[in-house]
Backbone as CSV, one residue per row, in Angstrom:
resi,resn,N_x,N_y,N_z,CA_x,CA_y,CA_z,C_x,C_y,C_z
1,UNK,8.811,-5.034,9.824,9.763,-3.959,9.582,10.107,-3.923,8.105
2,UNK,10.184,-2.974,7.504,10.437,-2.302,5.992,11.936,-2.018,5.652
3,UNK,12.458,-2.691,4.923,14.152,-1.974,4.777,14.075,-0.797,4.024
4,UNK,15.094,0.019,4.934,14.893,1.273,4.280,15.540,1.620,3.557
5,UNK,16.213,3.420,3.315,16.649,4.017,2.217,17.713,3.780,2.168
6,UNK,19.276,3.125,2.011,19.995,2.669,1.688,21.386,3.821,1.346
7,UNK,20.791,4.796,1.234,21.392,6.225,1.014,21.566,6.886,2.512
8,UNK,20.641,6.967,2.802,20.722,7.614,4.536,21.816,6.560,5.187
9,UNK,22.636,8.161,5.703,23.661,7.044,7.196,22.833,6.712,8.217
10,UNK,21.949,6.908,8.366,21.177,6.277,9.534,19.640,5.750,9.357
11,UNK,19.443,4.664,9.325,17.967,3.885,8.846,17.497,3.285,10.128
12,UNK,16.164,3.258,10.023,15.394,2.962,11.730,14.252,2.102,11.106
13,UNK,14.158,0.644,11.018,12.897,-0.481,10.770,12.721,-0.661,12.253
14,UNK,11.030,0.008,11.476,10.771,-1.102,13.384,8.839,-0.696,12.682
15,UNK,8.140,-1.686,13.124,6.698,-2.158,13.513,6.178,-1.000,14.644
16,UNK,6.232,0.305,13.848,5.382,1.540,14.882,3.829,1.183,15.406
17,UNK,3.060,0.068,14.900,1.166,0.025,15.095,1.980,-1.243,15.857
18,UNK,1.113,-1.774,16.680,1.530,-3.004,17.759,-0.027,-3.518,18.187
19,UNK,-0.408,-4.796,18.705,-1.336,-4.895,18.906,-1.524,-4.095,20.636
20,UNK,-2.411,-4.241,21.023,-2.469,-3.323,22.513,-2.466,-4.619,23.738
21,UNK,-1.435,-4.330,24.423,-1.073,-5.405,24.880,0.313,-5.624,25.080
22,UNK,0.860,-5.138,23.719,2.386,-5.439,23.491,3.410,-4.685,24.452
23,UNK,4.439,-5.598,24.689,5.367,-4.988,25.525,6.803,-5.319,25.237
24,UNK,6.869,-6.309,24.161,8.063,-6.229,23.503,8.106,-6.644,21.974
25,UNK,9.170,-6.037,21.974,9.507,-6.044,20.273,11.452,-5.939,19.920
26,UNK,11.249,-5.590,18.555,12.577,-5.488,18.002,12.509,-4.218,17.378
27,UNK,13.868,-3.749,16.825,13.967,-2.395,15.680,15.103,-2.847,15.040
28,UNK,15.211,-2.307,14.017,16.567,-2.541,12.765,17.245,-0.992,12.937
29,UNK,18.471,-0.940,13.288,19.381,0.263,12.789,20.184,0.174,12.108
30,UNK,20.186,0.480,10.881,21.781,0.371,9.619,22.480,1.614,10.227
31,UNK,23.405,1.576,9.537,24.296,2.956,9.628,25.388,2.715,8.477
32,UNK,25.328,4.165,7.700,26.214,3.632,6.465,27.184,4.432,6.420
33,UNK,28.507,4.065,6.693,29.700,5.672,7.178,30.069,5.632,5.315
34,UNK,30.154,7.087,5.511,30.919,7.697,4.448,32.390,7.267,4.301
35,UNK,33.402,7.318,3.239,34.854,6.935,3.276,35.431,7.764,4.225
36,UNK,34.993,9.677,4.319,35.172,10.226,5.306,35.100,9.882,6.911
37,UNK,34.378,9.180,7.358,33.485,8.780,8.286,34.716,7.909,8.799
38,UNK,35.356,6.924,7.949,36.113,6.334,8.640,37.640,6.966,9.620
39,UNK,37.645,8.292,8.797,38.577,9.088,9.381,38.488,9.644,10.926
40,UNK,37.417,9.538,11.556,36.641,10.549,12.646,36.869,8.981,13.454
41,UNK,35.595,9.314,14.845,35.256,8.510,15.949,34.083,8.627,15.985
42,UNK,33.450,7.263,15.067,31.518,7.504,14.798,30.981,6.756,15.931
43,UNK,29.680,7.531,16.029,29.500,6.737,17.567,28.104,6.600,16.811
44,UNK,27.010,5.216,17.164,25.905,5.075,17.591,25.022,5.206,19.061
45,UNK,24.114,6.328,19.022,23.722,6.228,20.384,23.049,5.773,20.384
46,UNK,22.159,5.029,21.703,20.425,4.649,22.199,20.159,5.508,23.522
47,UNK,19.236,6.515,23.200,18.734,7.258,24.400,17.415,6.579,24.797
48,UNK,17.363,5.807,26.266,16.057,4.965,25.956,15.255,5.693,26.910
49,UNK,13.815,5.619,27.036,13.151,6.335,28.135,12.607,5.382,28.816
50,UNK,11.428,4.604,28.699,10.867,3.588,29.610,11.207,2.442,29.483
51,UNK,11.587,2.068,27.845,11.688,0.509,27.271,13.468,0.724,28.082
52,UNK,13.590,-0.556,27.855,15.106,-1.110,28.729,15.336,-2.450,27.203
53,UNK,16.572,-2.472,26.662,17.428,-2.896,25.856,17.553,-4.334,26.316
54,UNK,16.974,-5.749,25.637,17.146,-7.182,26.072,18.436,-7.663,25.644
55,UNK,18.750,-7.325,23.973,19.457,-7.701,23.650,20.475,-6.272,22.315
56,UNK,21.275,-6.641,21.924,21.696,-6.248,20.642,22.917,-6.528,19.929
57,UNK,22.540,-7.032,18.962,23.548,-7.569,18.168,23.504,-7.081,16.632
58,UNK,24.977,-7.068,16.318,24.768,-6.616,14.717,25.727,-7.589,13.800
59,UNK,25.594,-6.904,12.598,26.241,-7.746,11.641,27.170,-6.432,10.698
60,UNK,28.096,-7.200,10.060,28.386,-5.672,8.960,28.166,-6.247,7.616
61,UNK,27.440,-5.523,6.876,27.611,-5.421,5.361,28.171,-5.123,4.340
62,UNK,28.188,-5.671,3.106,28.922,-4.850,1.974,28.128,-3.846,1.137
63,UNK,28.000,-3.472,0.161,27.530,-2.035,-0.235,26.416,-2.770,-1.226
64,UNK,26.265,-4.019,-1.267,25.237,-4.747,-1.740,24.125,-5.148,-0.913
65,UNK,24.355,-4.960,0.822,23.690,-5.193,1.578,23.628,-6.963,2.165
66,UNK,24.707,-7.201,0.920,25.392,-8.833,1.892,25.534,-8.737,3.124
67,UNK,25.425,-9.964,4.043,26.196,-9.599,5.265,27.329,-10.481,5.157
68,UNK,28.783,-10.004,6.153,30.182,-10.259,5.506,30.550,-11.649,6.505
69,UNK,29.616,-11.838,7.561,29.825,-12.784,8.187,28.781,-12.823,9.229
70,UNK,28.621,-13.817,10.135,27.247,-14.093,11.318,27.366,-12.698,12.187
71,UNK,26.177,-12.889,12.703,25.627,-11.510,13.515,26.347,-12.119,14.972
72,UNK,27.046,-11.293,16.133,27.487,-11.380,16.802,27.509,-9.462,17.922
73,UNK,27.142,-10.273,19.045,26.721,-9.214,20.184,27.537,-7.881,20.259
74,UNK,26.410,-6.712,20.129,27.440,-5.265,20.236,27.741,-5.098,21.372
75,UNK,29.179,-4.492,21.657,29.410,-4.064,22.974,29.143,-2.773,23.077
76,UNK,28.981,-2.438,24.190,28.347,-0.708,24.473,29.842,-0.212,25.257
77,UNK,30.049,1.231,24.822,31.122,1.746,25.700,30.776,2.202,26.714
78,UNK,31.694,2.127,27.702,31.651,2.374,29.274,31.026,3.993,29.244
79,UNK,29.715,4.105,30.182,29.156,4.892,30.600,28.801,5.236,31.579
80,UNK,28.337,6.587,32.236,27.592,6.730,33.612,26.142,6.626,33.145
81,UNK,25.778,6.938,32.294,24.260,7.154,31.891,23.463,5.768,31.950
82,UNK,22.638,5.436,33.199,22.029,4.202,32.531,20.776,4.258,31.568
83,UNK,20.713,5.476,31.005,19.735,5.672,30.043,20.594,5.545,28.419
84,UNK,21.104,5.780,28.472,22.188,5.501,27.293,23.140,4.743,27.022
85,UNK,23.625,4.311,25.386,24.399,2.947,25.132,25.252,3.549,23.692
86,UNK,26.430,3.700,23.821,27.250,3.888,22.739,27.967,2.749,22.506
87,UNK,28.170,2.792,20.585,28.773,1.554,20.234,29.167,2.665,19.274
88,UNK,30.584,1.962,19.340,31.720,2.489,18.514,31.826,1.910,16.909
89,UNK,31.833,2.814,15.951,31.507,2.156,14.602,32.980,2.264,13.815
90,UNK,33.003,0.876,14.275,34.732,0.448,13.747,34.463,-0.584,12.870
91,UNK,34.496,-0.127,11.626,33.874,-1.208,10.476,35.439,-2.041,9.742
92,UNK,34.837,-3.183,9.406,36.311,-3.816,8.547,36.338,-3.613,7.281
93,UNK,37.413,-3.916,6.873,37.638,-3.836,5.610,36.491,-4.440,4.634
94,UNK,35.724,-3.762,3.771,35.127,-4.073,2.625,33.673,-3.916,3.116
95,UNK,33.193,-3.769,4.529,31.694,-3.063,5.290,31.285,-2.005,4.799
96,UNK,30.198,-1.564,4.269,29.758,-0.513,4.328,29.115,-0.055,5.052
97,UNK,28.395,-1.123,5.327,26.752,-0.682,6.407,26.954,-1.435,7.624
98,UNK,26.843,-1.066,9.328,26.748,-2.477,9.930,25.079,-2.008,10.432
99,UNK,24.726,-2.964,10.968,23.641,-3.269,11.128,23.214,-3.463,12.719
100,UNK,22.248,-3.040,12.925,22.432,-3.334,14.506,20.287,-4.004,14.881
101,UNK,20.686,-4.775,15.270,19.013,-5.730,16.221,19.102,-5.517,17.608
102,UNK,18.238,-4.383,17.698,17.463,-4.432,18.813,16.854,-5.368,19.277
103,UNK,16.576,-5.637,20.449,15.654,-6.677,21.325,15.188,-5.510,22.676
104,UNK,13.718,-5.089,22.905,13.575,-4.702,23.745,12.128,-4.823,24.587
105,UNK,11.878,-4.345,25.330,10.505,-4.500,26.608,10.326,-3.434,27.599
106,UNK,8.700,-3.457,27.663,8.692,-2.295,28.643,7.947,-3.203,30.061
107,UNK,7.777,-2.402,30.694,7.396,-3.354,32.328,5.701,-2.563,32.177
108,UNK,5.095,-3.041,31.928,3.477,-2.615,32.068,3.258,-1.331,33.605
109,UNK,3.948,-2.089,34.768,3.996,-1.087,36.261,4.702,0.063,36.186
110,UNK,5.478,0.442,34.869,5.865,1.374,34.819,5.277,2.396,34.598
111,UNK,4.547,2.210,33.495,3.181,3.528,33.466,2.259,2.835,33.202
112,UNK,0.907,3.312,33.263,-0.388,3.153,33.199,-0.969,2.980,31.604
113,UNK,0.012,3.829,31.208,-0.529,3.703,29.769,0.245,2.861,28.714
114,UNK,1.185,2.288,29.199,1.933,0.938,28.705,0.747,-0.293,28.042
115,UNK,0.736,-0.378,26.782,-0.177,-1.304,26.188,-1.241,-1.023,26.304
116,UNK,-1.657,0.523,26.389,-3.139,0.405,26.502,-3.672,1.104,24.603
117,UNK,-4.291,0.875,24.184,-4.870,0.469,23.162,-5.350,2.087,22.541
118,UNK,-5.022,2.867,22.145,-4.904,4.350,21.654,-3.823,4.980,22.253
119,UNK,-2.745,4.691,22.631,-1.953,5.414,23.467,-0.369,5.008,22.607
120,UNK,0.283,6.201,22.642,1.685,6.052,21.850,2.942,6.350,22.826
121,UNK,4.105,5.698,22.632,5.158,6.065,23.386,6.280,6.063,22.762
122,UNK,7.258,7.236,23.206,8.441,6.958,22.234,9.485,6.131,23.472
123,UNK,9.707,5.084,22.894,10.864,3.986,22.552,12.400,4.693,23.174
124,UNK,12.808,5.224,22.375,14.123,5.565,21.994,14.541,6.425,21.363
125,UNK,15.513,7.092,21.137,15.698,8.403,20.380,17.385,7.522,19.420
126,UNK,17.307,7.622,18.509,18.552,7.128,17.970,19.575,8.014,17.593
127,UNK,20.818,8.169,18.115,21.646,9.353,17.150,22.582,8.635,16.895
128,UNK,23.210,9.363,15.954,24.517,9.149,14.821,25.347,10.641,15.327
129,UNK,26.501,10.201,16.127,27.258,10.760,16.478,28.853,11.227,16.138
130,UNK,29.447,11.924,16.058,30.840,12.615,15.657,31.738,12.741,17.109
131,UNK,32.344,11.865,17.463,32.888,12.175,18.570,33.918,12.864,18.205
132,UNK,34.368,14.034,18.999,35.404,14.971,18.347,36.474,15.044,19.577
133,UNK,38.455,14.896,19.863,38.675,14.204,21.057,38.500,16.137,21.635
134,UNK,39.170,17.013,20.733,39.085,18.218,21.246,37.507,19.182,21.508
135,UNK,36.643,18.803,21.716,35.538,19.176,21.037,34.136,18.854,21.978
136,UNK,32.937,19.401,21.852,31.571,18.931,21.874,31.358,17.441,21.016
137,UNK,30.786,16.340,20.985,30.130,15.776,19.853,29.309,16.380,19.382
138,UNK,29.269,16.283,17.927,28.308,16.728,17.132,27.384,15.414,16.429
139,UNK,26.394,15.935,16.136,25.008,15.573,16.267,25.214,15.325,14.816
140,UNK,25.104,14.117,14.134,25.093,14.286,12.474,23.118,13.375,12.251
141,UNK,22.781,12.746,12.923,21.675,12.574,12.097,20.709,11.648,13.469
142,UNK,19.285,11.780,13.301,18.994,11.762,14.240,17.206,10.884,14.313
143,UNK,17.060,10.176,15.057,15.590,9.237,14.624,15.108,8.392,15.883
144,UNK,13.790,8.751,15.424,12.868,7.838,16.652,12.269,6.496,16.570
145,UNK,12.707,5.797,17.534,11.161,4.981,17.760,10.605,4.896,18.780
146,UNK,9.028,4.321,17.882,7.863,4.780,18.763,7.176,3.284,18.800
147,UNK,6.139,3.122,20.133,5.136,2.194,19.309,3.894,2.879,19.928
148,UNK,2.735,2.332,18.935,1.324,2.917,19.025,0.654,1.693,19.299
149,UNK,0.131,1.168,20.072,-1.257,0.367,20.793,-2.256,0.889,20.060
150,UNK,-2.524,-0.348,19.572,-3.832,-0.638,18.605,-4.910,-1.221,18.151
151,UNK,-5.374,-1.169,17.970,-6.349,-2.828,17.696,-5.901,-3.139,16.056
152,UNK,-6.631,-4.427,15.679,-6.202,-5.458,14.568,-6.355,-4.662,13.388
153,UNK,-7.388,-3.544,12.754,-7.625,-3.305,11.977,-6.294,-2.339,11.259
154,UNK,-5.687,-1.591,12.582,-4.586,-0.694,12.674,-3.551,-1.001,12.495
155,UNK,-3.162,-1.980,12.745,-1.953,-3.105,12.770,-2.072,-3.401,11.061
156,UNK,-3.135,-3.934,10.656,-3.483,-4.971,9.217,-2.903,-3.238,8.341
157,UNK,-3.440,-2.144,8.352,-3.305,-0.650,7.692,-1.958,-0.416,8.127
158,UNK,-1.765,-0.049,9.003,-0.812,0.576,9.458,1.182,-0.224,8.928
159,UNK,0.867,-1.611,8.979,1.952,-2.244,8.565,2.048,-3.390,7.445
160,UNK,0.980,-3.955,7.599,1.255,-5.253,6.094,0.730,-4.741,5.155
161,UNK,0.309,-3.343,4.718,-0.181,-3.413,3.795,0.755,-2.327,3.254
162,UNK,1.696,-2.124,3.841,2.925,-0.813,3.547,3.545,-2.135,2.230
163,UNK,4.301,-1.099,1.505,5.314,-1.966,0.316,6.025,-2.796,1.019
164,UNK,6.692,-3.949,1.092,8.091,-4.567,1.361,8.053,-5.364,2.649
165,UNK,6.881,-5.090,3.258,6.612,-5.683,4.548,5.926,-7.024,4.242
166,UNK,5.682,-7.849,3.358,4.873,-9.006,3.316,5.052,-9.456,1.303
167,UNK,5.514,-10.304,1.345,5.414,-10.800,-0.357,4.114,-9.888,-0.843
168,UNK,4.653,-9.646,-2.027,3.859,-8.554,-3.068,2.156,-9.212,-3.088
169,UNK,2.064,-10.650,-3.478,0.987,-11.021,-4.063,-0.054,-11.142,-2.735
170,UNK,0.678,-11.175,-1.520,-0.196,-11.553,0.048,-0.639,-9.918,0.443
171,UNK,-0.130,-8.733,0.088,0.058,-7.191,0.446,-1.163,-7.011,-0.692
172,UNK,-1.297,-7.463,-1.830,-1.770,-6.855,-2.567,-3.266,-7.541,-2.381
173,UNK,-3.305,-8.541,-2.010,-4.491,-9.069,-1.344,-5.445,-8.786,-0.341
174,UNK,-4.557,-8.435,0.359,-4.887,-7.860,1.795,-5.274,-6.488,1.970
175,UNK,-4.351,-5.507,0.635,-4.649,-4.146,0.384,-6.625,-4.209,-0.058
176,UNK,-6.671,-5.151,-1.074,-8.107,-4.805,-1.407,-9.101,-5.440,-0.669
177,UNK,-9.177,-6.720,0.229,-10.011,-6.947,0.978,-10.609,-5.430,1.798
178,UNK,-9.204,-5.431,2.378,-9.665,-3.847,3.551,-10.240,-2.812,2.892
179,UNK,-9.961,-2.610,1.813,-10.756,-1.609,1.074,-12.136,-1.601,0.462
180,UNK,-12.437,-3.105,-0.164,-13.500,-3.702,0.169,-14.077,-3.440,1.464
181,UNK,-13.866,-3.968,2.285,-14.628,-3.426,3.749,-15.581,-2.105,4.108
182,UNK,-14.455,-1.247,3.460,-14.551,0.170,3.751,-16.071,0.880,2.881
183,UNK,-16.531,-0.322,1.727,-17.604,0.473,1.364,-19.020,0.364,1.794
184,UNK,-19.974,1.664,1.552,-21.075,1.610,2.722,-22.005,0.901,1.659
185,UNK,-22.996,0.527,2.984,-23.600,-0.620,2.626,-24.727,0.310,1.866
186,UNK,-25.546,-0.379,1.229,-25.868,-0.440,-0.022,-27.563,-0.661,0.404
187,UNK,-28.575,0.152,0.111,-30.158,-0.308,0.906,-30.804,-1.416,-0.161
188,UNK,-30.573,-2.408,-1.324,-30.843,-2.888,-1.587,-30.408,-4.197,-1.023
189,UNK,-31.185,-4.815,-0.915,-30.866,-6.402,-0.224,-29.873,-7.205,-0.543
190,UNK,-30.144,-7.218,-2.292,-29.267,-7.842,-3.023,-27.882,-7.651,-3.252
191,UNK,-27.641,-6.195,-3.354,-27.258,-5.863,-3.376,-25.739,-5.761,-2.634
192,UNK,-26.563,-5.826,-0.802,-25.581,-6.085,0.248,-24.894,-7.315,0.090
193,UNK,-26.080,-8.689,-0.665,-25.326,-10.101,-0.824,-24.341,-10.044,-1.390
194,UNK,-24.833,-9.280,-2.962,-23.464,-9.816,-3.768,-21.955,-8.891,-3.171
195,UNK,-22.161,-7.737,-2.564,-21.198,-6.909,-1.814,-20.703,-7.686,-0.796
196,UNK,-21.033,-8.514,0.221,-20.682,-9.573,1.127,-20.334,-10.903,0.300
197,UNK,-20.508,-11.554,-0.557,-19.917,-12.559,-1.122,-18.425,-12.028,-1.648
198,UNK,-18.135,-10.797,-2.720,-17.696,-10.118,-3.017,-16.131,-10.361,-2.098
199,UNK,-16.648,-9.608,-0.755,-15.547,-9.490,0.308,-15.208,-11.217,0.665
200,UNK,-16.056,-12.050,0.758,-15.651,-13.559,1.287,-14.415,-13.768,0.388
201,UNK,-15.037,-13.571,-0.716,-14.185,-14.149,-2.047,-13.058,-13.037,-1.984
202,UNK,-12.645,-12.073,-2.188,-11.452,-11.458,-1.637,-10.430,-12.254,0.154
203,UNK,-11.394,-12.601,1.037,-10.804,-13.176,2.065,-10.433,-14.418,1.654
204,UNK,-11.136,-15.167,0.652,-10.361,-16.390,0.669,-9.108,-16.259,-0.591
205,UNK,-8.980,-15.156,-1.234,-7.767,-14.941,-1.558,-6.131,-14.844,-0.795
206,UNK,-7.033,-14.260,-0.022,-5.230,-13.774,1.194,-5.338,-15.211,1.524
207,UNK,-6.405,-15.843,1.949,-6.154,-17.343,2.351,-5.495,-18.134,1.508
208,UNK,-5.238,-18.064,0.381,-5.455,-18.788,-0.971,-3.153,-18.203,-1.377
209,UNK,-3.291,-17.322,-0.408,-1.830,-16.207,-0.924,-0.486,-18.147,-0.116
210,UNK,0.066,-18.278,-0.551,1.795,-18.758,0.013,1.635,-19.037,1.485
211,UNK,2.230,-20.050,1.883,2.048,-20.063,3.031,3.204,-19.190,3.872
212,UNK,3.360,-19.318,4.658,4.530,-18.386,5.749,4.313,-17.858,6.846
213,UNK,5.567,-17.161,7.302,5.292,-16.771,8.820,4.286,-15.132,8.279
214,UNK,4.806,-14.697,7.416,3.813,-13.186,7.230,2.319,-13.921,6.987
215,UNK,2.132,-14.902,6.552,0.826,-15.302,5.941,-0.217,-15.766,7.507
216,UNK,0.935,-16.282,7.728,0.264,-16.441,9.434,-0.605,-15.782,10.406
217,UNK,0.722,-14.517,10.425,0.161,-13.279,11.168,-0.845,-12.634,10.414
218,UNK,-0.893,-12.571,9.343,-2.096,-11.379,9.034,-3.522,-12.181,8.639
219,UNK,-3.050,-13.542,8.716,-4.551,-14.288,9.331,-5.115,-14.993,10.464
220,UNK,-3.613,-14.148,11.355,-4.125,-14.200,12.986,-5.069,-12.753,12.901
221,UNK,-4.363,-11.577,12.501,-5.049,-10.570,12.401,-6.599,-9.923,12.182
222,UNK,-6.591,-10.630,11.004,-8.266,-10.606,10.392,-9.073,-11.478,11.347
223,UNK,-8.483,-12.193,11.668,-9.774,-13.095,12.811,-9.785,-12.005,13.988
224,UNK,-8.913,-11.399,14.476,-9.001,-10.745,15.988,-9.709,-9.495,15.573
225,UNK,-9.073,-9.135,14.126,-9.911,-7.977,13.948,-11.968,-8.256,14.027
226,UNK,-11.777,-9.445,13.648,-13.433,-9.492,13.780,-14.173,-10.018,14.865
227,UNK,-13.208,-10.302,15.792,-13.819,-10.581,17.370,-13.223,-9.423,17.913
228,UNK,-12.739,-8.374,17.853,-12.821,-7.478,18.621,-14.169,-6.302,18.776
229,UNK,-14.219,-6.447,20.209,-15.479,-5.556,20.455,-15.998,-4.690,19.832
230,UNK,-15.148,-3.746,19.651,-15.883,-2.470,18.969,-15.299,-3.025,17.156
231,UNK,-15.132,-3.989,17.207,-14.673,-3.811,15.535,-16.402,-3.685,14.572
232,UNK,-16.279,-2.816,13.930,-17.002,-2.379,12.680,-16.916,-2.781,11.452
233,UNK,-16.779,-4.032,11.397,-16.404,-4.667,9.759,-18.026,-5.114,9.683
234,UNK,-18.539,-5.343,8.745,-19.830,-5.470,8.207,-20.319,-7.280,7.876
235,UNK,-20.488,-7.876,8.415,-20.734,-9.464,8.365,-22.261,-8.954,7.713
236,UNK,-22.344,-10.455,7.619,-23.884,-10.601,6.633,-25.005,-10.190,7.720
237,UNK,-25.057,-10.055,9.117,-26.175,-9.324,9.837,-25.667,-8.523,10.373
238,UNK,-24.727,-7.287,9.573,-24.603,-6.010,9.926,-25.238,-5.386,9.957
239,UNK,-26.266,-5.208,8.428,-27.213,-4.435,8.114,-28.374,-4.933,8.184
240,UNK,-28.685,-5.805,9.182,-30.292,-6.001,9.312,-30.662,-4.579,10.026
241,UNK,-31.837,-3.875,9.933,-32.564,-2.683,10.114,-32.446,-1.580,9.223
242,UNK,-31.653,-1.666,8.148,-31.277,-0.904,7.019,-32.696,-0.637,6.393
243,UNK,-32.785,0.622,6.256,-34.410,0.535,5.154,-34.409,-0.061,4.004
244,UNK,-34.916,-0.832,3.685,-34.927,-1.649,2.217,-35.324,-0.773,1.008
245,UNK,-34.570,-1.131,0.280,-35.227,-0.376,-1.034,-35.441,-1.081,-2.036
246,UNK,-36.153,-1.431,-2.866,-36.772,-2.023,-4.028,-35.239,-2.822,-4.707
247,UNK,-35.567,-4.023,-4.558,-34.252,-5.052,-5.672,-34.472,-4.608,-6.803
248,UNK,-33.305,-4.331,-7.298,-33.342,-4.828,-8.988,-32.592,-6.163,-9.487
249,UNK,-32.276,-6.742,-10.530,-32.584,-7.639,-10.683,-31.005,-8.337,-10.539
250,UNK,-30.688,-9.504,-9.942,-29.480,-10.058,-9.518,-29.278,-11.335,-9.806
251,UNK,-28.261,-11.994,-10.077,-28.220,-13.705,-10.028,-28.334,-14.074,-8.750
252,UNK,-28.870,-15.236,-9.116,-29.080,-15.962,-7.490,-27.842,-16.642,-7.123
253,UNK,-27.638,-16.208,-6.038,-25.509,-16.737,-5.531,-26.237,-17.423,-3.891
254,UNK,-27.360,-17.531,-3.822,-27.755,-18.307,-2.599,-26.261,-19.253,-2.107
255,UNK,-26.418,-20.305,-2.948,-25.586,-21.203,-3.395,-24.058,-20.596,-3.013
256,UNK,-23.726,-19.969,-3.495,-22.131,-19.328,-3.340,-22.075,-18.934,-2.137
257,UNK,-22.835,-17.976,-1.920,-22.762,-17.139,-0.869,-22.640,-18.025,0.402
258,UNK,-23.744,-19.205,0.681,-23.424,-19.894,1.720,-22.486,-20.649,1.680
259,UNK,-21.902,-21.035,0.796,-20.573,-21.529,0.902,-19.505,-20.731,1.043
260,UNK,-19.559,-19.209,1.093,-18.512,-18.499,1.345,-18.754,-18.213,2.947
261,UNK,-19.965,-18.546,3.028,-20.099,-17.391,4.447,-19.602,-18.833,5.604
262,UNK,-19.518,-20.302,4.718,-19.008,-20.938,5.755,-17.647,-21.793,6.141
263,UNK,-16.967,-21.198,4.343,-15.461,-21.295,4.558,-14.898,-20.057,5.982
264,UNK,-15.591,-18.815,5.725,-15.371,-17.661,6.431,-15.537,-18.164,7.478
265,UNK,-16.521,-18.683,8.612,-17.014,-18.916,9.799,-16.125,-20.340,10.376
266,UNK,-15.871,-20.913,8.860,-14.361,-22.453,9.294,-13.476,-21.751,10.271
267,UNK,-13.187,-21.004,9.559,-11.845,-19.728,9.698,-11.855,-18.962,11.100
268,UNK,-12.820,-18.437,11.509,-12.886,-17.959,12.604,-13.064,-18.997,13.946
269,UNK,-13.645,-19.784,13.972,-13.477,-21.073,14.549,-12.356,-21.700,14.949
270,UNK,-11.467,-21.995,13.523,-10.094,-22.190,14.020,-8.964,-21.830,14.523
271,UNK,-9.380,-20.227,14.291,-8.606,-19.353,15.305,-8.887,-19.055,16.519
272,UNK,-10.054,-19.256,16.985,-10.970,-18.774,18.236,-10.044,-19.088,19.301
């Protein structure tokens, strides 16, 4: 999840690409009341459709994005709707923002297309509400979440390689391997080598990135991405049947190359 715009009264982090499979997760909701805001009756809603709410708890902040003390469980106001959850935004003195953690899950028997692997669902509908006592509520601002079932390659694009989601130097690593990937192969022989050493040596960079829990996942990732069935990443006998075309002239990386191709193959091994 990405922290967001800091300006908006209402901010929504949450991990939209998921691997396929997934059935639970988390989301981040800030909410930032205006000085006005404190005058009214601000409500947070959750309109949920299939997913069902595990947990939620928030924290409140100061206008620095401190938090002013430990995160402790939101209460929801009394409702008939069991599709819906209002929490009353009664901030303390010196809060600007409170913060709210989702915890949620869907039941796979609920639909068919729960975790299945191209298929998207919306989550939740979030509103930022004006309760008015004489009045309709009015609707002040309004946001979704979704998640999309995916495979590894979608997940690696779709989220660690966004700004803010993973230390700069592990994102920026990971940005050019995949892009590396992406170029077509090449009908000279040699050509393909030094282009496949090329990419090793970019992979053992992200390897090479800090250790951590982000460093973890996105080298759980790259391994699943390359045992998954239909995955299309280009290993050194991708392009056997390629028409050959005449070498021109190259250093010999024999030497390198098999030593990259068997740090790479360490790697997949130990994740297997």
């Amino acid at each position: 999840m990405q922290p967001g715009d800091e300006t908006e009264p209402l901010d929504v982090d949450f991990d939209r690409f998921q691997l396929a499979g997934t059935v639970r997760g988390q989301a981040v909701v800030r909410v930032r009341l205006r000085p006005t805001d404190r005058e009214s009756r601000t409500v947070l809603r959750l309109r949920r459709f299939l997913s069902r709410l595990v947990a939620v708890r928030c924290r409140d902040l100061d206008a620095e994005g401190s938090p002013l003390g430990p995160a402790f469980e939101a209460t929801a106001l009394p409702d008939d709707d069991p599709r819906q959850s209002d929490y009353l935004l009664a901030l303390p003195a010196g809060a600007a923002v409170r913060e709210y953690r989702l915890e949620w899950a869907l039941d796979p028997a609920d639909d068919p297309r729960i975790g299945a692997k191209g298929d998207e669902m919306l989550l939740f509908r979030v509103h930022l509400v004006r309760s008015e006592a004489d009045g309709p509520d009015k609707l002040r601002e309004q946001k979704q979440i979704l998640i999309s079932w995916s495979g590894a390659d979608a997940v690696l694009r779709g989220t660690w390689t966004q700004p803010g989601r993973a230390p700069e130097p592990l994102r920026q690593a990971l940005t050019e391997l995949l892009r590396a990937r992406e170029q077509p192969a090449s009908g000279c022989r040699d050509c393909r080598r030094t282009a496949e050493l090329d990419g090793l040596l970019l992979e053992d960079a992200v390897w090479a990135c800090q250790d951590g829990p982000e460093l973890e996942e996105v080298r759980r990732l790259l391994v699943l991405r390359e045992l998954e069935p239909d995955s299309d990443i280009p290993g050194y006998d991708t392009y056997r049947g390629h028409p050959e075309r005449p070498s021109h002239a190259h250093p010999d990386i024999t030497a390198q190359l098999a030593a990259a191709r068997a740090r790479h193959d360490a790697r997949l091994l130990a994740y297997a």
